[in-house]
Each structure stands twice: as structure tokens, then as C-alpha cells.
N, C-alpha and C positions, 0 to 999 in steps of 0.2 A: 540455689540453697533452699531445704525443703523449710513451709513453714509451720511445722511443727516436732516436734519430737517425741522419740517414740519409747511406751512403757514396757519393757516387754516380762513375761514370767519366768522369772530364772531361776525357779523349782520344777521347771517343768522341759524335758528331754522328748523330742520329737526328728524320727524320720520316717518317709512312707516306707512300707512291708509290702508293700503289692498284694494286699489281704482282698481288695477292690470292695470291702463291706462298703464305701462311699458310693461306687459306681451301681449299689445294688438298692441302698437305704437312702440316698435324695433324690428328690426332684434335682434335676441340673437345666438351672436357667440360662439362658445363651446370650449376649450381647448382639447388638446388629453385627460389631465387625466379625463377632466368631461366626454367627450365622454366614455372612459373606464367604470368609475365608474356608468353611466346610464343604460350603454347595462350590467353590471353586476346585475344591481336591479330586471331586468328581471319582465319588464310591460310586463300586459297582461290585457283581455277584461275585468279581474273582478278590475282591478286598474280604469275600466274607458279607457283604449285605446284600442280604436277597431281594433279586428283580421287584420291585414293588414297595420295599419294605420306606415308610415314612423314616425321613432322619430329622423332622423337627415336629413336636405338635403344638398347635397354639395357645395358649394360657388364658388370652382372655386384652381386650383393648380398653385403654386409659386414655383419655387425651393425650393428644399428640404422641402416643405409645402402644404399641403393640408387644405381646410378650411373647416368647418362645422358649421352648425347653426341650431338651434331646428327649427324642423319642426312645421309651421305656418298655419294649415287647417282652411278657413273662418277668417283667420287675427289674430287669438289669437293664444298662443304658445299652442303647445298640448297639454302642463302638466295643463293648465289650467283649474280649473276644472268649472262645474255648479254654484259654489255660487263664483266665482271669486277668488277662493284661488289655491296657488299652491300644486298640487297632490303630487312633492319633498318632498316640506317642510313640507308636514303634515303625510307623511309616515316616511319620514328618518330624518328630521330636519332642519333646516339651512343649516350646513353648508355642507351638499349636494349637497345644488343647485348650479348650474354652478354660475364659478365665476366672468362672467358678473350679473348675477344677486344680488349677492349679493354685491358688490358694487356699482350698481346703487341706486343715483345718480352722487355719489363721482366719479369725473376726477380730476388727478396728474399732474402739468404741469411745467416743471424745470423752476427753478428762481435762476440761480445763484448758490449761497450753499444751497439752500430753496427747497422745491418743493411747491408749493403753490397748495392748493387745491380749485376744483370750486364744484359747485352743477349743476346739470342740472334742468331747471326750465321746462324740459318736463313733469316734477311731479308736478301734482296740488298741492301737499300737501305740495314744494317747494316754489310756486308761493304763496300760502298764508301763509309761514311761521307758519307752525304747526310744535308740537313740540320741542322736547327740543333743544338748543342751540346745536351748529354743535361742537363746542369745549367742552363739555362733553361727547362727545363720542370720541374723541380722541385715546384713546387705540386700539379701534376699526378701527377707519382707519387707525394710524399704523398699524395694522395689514396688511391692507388691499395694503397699499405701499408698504409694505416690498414685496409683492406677485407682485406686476405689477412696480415697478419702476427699473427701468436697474441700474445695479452697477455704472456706471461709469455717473451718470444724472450731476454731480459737473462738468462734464469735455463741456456740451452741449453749443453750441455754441451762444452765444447773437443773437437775430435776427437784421436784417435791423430796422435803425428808418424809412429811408426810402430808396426808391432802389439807391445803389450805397454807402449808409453811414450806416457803422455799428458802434455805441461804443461799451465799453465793461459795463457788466453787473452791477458797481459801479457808473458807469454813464447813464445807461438805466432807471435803477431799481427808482431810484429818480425823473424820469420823471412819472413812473406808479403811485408812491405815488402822486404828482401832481395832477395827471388826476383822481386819487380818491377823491382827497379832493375838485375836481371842483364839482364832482357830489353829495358827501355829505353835501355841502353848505345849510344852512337852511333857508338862506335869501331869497330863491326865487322859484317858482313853475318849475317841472321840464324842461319844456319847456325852459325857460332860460336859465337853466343850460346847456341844449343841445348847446344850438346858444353860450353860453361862450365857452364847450369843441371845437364845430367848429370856434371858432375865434381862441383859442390857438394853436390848430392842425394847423393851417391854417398858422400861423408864426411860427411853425417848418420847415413846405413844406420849408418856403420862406429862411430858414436862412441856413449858412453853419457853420459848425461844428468842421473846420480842425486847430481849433487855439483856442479852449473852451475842457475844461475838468474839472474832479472834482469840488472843490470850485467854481470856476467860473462857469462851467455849470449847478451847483445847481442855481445858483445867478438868474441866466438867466430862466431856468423854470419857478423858481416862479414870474421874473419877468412880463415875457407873461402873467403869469395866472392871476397876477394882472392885465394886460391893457385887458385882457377879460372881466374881472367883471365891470371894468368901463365901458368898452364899451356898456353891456350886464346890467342896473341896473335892479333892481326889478320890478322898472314900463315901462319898454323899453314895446313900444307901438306896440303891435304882432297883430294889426288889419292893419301896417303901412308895415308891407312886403310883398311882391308883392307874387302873387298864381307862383308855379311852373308851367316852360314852358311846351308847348305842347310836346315836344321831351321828356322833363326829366319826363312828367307824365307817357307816353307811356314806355320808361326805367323803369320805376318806378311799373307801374303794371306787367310788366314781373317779375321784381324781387317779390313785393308783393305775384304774383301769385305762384311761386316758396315756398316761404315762408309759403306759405295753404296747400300745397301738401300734404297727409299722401304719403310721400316718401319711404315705408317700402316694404320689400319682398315677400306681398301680391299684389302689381300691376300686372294690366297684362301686361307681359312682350313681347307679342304676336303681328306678324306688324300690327294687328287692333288698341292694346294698343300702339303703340308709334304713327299710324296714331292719335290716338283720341288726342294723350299729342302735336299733332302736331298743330289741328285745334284748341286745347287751346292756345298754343302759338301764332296762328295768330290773334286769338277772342281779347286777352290780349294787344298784338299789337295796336289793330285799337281801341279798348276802346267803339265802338259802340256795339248798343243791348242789350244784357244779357249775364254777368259773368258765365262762364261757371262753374258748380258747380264741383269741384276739389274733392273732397271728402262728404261724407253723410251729414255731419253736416250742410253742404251748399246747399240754394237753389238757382234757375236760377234767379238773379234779374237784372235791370236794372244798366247799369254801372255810367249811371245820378244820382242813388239813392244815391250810396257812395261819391260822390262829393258834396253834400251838408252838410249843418253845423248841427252836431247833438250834438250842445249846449256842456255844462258843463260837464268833465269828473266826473267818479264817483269820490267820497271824497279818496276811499282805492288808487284810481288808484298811486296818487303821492306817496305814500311809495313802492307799487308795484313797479315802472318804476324804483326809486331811486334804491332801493334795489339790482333789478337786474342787473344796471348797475353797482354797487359797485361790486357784487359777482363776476362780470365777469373780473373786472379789478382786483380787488385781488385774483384770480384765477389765473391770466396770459392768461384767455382764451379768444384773441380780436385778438390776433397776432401770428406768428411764429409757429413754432412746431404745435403747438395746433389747431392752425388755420392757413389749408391749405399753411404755410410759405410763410404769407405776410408779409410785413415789419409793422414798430409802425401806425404811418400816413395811410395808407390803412385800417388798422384792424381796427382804430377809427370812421372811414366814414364809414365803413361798420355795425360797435357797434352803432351806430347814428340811424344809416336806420332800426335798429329793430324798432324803436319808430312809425313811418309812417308806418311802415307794421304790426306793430301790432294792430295800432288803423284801418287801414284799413280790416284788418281782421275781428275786433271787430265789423266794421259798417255793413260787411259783415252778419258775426252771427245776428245781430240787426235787420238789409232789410229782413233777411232769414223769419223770424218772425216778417213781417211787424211791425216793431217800427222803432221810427225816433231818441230815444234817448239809450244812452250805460248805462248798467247796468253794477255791480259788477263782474258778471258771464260771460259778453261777456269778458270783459278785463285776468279776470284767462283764460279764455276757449283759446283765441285769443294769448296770452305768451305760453300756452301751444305747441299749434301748432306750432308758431313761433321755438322755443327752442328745436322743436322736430328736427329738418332741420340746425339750427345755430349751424356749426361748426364742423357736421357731417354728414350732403349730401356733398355727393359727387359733384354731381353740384354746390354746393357753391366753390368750389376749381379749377372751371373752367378757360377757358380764356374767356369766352362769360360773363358769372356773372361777373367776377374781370372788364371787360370793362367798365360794367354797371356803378358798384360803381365808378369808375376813373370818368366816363363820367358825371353822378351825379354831384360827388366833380366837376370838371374841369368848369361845367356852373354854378353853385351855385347852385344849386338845390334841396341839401340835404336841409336845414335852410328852404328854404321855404318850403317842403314835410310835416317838422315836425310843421312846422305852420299851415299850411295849413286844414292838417287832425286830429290836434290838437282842430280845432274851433268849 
């Protein structure tokens, strides 16, 4: 009898496409037994790996640990083969493959008695919701928990709502449901719904805690959420807020830029490579000339290009955005554990700014390919990227990143960003 149970997102339709963007875009870290079980299949030049070629490189040792990860030649994993399929799976089967692989996209994140499961929207075939419903395959990723979830996950500790105030999990958990239901709202485009969740968040920051609990503290959620929606109606006039300062843009394309990275263990790691990620970061900085192109998909364009208005999002775009902000809050994955252990209030400013960095991405893709308006394809392509980095760079778990978002929140600057680049 397993002991816990499982939350899983039932907005949300997944099956693999064999697109192998995963086999291309992570690091694939290897357990000992898969490590074992590879080096026993015994590749050789006629499977497709050439004489010589490394099939594991090492990561780096931890007490009592050593790490390894499939070796990554020209950015794709080795087992990759010519038509994009895996050399594992089509020799030995499934459940072969290292068991990162075959639980991606599925991430486990403790909720109390629950574990709530997210999807990672680094998968195209995530991002536009193909395939069957995430809770018909259920059996399957029990499976998949019972193998990565730690015995004792019922005991893991509520994170900060914000720093210095913890509740406990009976009184956290009712705030998550809240901030799901702000984003499921059908009354309004998602843009609103952003600038609601930021007004509610915003009188959490303000309020204290030490005298609300249970009953009451329910009361009190929902009551916030209501003075957001009033605040925040459906025709709230979004040509009427003021463009982000010059400080929170320059903050803002740092982070942006961060967020385009292909951050994977193909970079050059070399003092060339970290000079080049340097003279990004100061291009990024000062916002004049041309965006530096961070990875292929991108070209060198004018940083003036993406500051102007490129009209009406695509029609899919608003179920895209919805969606994934739902997955990610009933996932648990915005806060805590999951993410880099920030508290509630941090993790939601930071879930916010995906929307501004994804459209600025999007405008990115768009400029690359001189057009002035956003398609279908920039919006999947630009989540892609995005979701490749949120909540698993490492640099997102920084103290220079975490500044950024504070600094953000603290001028108001988020609400306008996602205005702004919304237009």
C-alpha cells in the first residue's frame, strides 16, 4: 500500500511525439543501476556508437556520491539516433531507458499527505496539450513515484508563505487552491488574471498572520481574491498602466535573457565561454544595439524591435498561458522544495514574470524572422524555452536572480512588464 497519494492535473493531456526536443534540451542524469545496466548492453560501432565515443561523463562527487549523465556529443544524447529516436528503446525497450528518461515530463512535489504532480512544458507536446488526459495514465506514474518519492515525503516541511512566516500545510494548501481558481477564471483574458493574482499576492506581502488560522484563514483568502477581481474587472483599461521603469526593464531583460538560454551541458564551459555569457550580460544590461543571440534559434536583432507593439496575441495563446499557470500551481511547482526554497509570495512574482519573458521571447523568435506579429509557433516555441530553465537552472536559485524578482515586485514593475509586452 503506497504511502501517499497522488494529486495529479487534470487540465492537462500528455503523450510522447518522439519530437526527442528532451533528448536534445537536458542534461540526462543516470542513476548507478542505469549506469550498470548500459555498460552491460555492451554498445558498439555497429549499434551506431562510434569506436571511442564516451557513453557517460561525470558531473562532479558529493559525499558518498558520484554523479553521471549520458554523454551529450553536438548537444544531443548519444543514444540518439539519425531519425530522432532512442537507440535504448528500440533495442531493449522502455523500460531500459534511464529513469530520467522515462519519467520525463512527470515532476513529484510533496503537498502535505498528497504529492502533487507537475508536467514540464519543456515538451512541445506539453505545451499544446496532445494526447491523452494526464489521469489515464495514472498507474503509470504511480509507478513512477513509488521509484523517486522518499518514504518519509508526509513528514516534508510547509515552506515559508513568506520569509520569516510559515503555516502549516491545512492552512497553506487552501491559499494554493485560491490562486488556482484566480487563474481559472473565465471571465477575463489572461492578462487580467495576472494583475488580479498580483494584487492578491500583494495583500498577503502586507498582512500578518499570527492571530488567523483555519476557518478564518480560509475566510480571509478568499476574501483578498475577491477585492482582486473587483479591483481587476474584465474591462480594466490595460492601455492606462504606465510602461515599466527604466531600471525594472534593464532587470528585466537580464532575467528575460536568462530565461532564452539553452542552459544545457553542451555550453562552452571554457574562460572564452563564460567571457562570451559575460559580454551577454553587459549587452543585456544596457539594452542598446542588438540582442545578443543566446542560442541558434535566435538572431542578432535590434533591442528597439522588441519594445514595440506586435498587436493581438495568437487566439491558442490564452488557453496556452492559463493552462500552464494552472499546472504549475497544482503541481506545487512555483515555491519551496521544488523551487529553489523560496517562500509562497516570492515563487508567485517569480510564476508571473514567466508571462513577460515568454512573450519577449516570442517577439524575439518573431524579429529573428523579420515579422512584427506573434504566431501560434512563436508562443509553443518561446514556453518551450522558457520551461526549459524554470525551476531547474541553477541560476534561477541564485541570490543575483532572487534580487531581481524582489527588485521587480518592490518597484511595481512586474504588472507593468506583463502589460506592456502583452500589447
Amino acid at each position: 500500500m503506497s504511502h501517499f497519494s497522488l494529486e495529479l492535473p487534470t487540465i492537462q493531456n500528455w503523450n510522447c511525439h518522439s519530437c526527442s526536443e528532451c533528448c536534445k534540451q537536458h542534461g540526462i542524469f543516470v542513476t548507478d543501476e542505469d549506469k550498470a545496466r548500459i555498460e552491460k548492453q555492451q554498445w558498439t560501432e555497429a549499434d551506431g556508437i562510434p569506436t571511442g565515443q564516451e557513453l557517460f561523463v561525470k558531473e562532479g562527487t558529493w559525499p558518498g556520491k558520484t554523479w553521471f549523465r549520458l554523454s551529450q556529443p553536438n548537444g544531443a544524447c548519444v543514444f540518439l539516433n539519425d531519425e530522432g529516436l532512442c537507440r535504448i528503446h528500440a533495442k531493449y525497450g522502455e523500460p531500459a531507458k534511464p529513469l530520467a528518461c522515462r519519467i520525463y515530463p512527470y515532476a513529484f512535489h510533496p503537498a502535505g499527505s498528497k504529492v502533487a504532480v507537475s508536467v514540464r512544458f519543456s515538451c512541445p507536446s506539453v505545451v499544446q496539450n496532445l494526447g491523452q488526459p494526464v489521469s489515464s495514465n495514472r498507474k503509470e506514474i504511480r509507478g513512477y513515484a513509488n521509484q523517486v518519492v522518499p518514504a518519509n515525503v508526509r513528514d516534508a516541511e510547509p515552506p515559508e508563505l513568506s520569509p520569516g512566516t510559515r503555516l502549516g500545510w491545512s492552512d497553506l494548501l487552501p491559499a494554493v487552491e485560491v490562486l488556482d481558481r484566480l487563474f481559472a477564471a473565465d471571465d477575463a483574458p489572461v492578462l487580467i488574471k495576472l494583475l488580479r493574482v498580483l494584487y492578491w499576492v500583494g495583500l498577503i506581502e502586507q498582512s500578518k498572520f499570527d492571530k488567523l488560522s483555519g476557518e478564518r484563514l480560509r475566510e480571509f483568502w478568499e476574501i483578498i481574491a475577491s477585492a482582486s477581481v473587483d479591483a481587476f474587472g474584465k474591462q480594466t483599461p490595460i492601455g492606462d498602466i504606465a510602461p515599466p521603469s527604466r531600471i525594472g526593464r534593464s532587470q528585466f531583460r537580464l532575467l528575460a535573457g536568462q530565461y532564452a538560454r539553452k542552459d544545457t551541458y553542451a555550453d562552452d564551459r571554457s574562460l572564452r565561454g563564460r567571457w562570451r555569457l559575460l559580454q551577454m550580460a553587459l549587452a543585456l544590461t544596457r539594452g542598446r544595439g542588438t540582442v545578443p543571440a543566446v542560442q541558434s534559434c535566435f538572431r542578432e536583432v535590434p533591442f528597439s524591435k522588441l519594445e514595440e507593439p506586435f498587436g493581438q496575441l495568437p487566439e491558442e495563446a490564452e488557453e496556452m498561458f492559463t493552462r500552464y499557470f494552472r499546472v504549475k500551481v497544482q503541481g506545487m511547482h512555483f515555491f519551496g522544495r521544488p523551487f529553489y526554497g523560496v517562500p509562497f509570495v516570492e515563487g508567485v512574482h517569480s510564476l508571473v514574470l514567466v508571462y513577460p519573458s515568454v512573450l519577449w521571447i516570442a517577439r524575439w523568435l518573431a524579429a529573428s524572422d523579420e515579422r512584427t506579429s506573434l504566431t501560434r509557433d512563436d508562443i509553443v516555441k518561446a514556453i518551450t524555452i522558457a520551461d526549459h530553465n524554470h525551476g531547474y537552472s541553477p541560476a534561477f536559485g541564485t541570490w543575483g536572480f532572487r534580487r531581481r524578482v524582489r527588485n521587480l515586485a518592490q518597484m511595481g514593475d512586474i504588472a507593468k512588464l506583463c502589460a506592456w509586452y502583452g500589447r
